[in-house]
C-alpha positions in Angstrom: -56.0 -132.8 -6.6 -55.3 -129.2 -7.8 -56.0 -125.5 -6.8 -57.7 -123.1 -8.9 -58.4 -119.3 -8.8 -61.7 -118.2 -10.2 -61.8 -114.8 -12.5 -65.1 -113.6 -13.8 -66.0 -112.0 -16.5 -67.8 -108.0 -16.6 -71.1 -110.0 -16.9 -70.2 -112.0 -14.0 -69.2 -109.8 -11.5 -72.2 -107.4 -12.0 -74.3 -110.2 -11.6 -72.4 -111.0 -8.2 -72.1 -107.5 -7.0 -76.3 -107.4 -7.4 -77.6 -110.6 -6.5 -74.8 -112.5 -3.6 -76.6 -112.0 -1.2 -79.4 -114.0 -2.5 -77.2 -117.2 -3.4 -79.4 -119.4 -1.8 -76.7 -122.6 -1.3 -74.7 -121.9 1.6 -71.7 -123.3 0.0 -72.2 -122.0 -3.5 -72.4 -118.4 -1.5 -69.1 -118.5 0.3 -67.5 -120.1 -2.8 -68.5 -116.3 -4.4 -67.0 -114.3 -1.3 -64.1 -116.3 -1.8 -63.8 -115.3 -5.2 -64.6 -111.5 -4.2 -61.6 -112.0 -1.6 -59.6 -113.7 -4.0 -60.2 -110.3 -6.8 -59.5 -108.1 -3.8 -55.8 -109.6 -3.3 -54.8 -109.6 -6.4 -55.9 -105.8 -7.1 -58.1 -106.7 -9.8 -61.8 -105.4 -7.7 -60.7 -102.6 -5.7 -61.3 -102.5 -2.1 -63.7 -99.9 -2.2 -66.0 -102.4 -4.5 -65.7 -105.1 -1.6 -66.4 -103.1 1.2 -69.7 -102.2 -1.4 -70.3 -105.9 -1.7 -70.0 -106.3 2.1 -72.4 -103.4 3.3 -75.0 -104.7 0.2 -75.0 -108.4 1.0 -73.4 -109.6 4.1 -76.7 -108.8 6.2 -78.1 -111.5 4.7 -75.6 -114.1 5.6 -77.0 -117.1 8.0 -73.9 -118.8 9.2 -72.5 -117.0 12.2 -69.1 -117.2 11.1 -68.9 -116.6 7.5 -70.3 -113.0 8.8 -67.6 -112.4 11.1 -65.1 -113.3 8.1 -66.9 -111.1 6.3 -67.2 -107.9 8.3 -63.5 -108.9 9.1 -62.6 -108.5 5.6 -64.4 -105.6 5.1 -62.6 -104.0 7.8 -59.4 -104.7 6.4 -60.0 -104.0 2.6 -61.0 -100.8 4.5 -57.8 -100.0 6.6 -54.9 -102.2 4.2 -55.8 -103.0 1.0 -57.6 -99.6 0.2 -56.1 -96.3 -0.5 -55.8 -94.2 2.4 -57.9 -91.3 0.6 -60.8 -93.8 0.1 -60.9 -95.1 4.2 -63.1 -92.7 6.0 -65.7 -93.4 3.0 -65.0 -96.8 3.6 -65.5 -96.7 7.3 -68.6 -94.3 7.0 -70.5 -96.9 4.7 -69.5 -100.1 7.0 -70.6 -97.9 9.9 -74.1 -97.4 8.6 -74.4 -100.5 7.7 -73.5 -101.8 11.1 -75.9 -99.7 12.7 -78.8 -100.9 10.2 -78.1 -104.4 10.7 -77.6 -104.0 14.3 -81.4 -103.3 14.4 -82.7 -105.8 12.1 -80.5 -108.3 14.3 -82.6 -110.6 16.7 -81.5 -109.2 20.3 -78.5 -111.5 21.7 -77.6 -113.0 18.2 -74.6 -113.8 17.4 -75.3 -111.4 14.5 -76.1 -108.3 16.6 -72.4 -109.1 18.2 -70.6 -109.3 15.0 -72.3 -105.5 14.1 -71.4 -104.3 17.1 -68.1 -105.0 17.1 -67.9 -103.7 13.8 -69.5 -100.6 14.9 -67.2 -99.7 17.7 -64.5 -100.1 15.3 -65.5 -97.9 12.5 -68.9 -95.6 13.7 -68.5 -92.5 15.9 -66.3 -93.2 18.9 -69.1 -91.9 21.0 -70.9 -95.0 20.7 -67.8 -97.2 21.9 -67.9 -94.8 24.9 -71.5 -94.8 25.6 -71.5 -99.2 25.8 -68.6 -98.4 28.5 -70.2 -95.6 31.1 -73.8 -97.3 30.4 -75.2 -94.3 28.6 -75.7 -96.6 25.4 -78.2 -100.0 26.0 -79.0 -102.3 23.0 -81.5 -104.8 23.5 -80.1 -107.8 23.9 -76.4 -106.7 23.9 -74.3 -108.0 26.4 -71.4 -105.9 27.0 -69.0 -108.5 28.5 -65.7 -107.9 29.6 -64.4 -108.6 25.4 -66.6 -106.3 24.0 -65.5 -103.8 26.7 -62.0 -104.1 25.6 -62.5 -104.0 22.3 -63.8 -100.5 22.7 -61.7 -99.5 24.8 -58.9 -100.7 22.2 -60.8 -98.7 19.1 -61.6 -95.9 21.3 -57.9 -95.2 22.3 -56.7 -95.8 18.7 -59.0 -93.0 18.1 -57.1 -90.7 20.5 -61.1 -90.3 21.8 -59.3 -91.6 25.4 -56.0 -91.8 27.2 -54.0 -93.4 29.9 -56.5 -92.8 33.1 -59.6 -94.2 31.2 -57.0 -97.3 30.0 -56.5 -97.8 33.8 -59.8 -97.2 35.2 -60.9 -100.4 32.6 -57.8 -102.3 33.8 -58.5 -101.8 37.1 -62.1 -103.5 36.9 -60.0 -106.3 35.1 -56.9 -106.9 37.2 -56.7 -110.5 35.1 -53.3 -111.4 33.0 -56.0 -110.9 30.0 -57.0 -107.3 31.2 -53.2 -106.6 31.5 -52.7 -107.8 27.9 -55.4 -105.5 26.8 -54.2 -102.6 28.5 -51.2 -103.0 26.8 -52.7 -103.3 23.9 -55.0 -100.3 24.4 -51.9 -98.5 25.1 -50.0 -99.3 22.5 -52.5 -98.2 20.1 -52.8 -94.6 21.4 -52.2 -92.0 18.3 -48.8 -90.6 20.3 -45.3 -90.8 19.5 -44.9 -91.8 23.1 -47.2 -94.8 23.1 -45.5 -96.1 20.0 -42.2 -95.6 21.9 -43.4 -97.4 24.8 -44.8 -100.2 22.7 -41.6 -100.5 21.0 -40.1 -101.0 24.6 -42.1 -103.3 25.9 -41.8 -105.6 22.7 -38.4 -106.1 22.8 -38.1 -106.3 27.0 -36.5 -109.7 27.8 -38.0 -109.2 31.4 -42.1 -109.1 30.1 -43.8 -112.2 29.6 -44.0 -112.9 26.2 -48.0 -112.6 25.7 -47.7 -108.8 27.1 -44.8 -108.3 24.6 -48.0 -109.9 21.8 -50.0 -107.5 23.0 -48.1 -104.4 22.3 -47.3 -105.7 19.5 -50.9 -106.0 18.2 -51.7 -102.4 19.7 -48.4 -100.8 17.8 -49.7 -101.6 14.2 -52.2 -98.9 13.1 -52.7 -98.4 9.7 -54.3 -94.6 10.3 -51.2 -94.0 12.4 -48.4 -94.2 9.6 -46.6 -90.9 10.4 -45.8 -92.0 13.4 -44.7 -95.4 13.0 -42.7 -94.4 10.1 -39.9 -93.8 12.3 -39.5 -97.3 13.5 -39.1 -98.7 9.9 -35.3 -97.7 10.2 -35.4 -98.9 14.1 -36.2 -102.8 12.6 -34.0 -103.0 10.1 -31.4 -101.4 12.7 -32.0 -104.0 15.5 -33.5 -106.7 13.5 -30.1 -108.5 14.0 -30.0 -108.3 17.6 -33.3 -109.8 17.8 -32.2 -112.8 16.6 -29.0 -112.9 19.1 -29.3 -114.9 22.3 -33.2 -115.4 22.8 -35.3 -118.8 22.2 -36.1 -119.4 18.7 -39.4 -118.5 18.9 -39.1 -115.4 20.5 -37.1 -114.2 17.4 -39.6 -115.6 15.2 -42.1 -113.3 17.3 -40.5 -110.2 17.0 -39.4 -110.6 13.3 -43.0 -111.4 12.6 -44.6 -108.7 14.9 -42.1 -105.4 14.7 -42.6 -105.3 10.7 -43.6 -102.5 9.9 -47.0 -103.6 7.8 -48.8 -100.3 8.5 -46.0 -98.4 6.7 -47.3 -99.2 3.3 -45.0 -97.7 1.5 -42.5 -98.2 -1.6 -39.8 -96.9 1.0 -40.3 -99.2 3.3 -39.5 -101.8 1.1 -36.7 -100.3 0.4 -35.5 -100.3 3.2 -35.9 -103.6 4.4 -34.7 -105.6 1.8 -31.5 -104.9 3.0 -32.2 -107.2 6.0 -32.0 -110.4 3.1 -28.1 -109.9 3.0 -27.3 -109.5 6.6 -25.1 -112.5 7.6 -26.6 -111.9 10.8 -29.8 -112.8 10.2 -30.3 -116.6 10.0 -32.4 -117.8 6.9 -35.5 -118.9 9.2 -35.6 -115.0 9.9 -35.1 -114.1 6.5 -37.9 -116.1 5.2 -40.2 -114.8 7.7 -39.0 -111.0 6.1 -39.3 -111.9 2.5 -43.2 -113.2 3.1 -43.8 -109.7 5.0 -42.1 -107.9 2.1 -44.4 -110.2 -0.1 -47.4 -109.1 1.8 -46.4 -105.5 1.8 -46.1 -105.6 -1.7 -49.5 -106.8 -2.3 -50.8 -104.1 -0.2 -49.3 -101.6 -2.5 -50.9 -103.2 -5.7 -54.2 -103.2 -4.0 -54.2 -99.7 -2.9 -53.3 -98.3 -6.7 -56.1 -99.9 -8.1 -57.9 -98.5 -5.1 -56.3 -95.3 -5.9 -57.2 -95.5 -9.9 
């Protein structure tokens, strides 16, 4: 048993870029998104093509979750592997696309959900804000407390609200899961004091370690580089003490969780690699750096061809 990459030739991929969609074998189809995602990675199609493919053929997808891996993708060709200059394009085409397939979506699918979701994320914020007052009915659509938090988490990375709407939703959801998403919500605010505070909370012995998660995965924005630039230094700086006196997997947590992977950035590999000679640092921590650097590293790749 072996493991192959496909590449296509010029013919190839115009043929896939015009007809995917229409791959009629369920398998045979994701085989050729696999092969997209694959082109992506290795910055041979730029992200900009894939988000293209994405908005052209993924309406068309039948299985429930191959479309939610798609739209995922999407999003993040859009925010990490793209260039930067490229990502409001990139959001403004998934955006229409969301809305189109939203209405072609039988009301209550789980197709409608996946647009929707995708729509909060990258379409005007006022649509996240109008599923939360009520202002904003789709037929069929039931805005359950996760789809609330969701926009509530895109609207605040958006800076389109702050701390008293992020409490007025936690306080309909006094639940260790609303908690987690307030945090969350918070932590993604476009302010150099909700990044501080996320920092905080990550690294707080005294929070349970799912809160510390969830700032975590409200901290990492990848439209919010300026200000997380700053705590590039701040990891390599107390990487070490991260690894002192806590449970094994709480290091592994915060080594995996503080990188800075929104700081895409030939600087910020610089300087972390550093980190790989610090007696300090135990291997197992080490490894988990040198895949990040690995990952970061790919990001850069993809974002030049982007760029080009």
């Amino acid at each position: 048993r072996s493991y192959a990459k496909v590449r296509l030739d010029e013919g190839s991929l115009t043929t896939l870029r015009s007809h995917l969609g229409r791959v009629r074998d369920p398998l045979s189809r994701a085989h050729c998104w696999m092969i997209a995602w694959d082109l992506l990675r290795d910055a041979i199609m730029p992200a900009h093509h894939y988000v293209a493919l994405v908005a052209d053929h993924a309406e068309a997808e039948t299985d429930s979750e191959m479309l939610r891996t798609l739209v995922a993708r999407a999003l993040r060709a859009a925010e990490r592997f793209g260039a930067p200059e490229r990502r409001e394009d990139a959001r403004a085409l998934l955006a229409a696309t969301a809305r189109g397939a939203m209405d072609n979506s039988d009301p209550g699918s789980d197709a409608q959900l996946v647009w929707a979701r995708c729509r909060i994320a990258v379409d005007d914020p006022a649509f996240a804000l109008g599923l939360l007052d009520g202002s904003v009915n789709v037929d069929g659509l039931v805005v359950d407390h996760d789809l609330r938090w969701h926009a509530v988490v895109q609207a605040a990375r958006r800076g389109a609200i702050g701390e008293d709407e992020i409490e007025q939703e936690h306080a309909r959801d006094r639940t260790d899961e609303g908690a987690r998403h307030a945090t969350t919500a918070r932590a993604a605010q476009p302010l150099a004091e909700a990044k501080e505070q996320a920092w905080a909370v990550a690294r707080d012995h005294a929070q349970p370690l799912a809160v510390r998660r969830a700032a975590c995965g409200g901290l990492h924005q990848y439209d919010q580089a300026e200000l997380l630039r700053p705590f590039v230094d701040r990891y390599v700086e107390e990487l070490p003490a991260m690894w002192a006196d806590r449970h094994r997997q709480e290091s592994i947590d915060l080594t995996e969780r503080l990188f800075p992977v929104a700081v895409i950035e030939e600087a910020t590999v610089a300087a972390v690699e550093p980190v790989l000679t610090f007696s300090s640092v135990p291997d197992a921590g080490k490894r988990l750096v040198i895949e990040q650097l690995d990952n970061l590293r790919r990001a850069l790749r993809t974002r030049a061809i982007d760029r080009a």
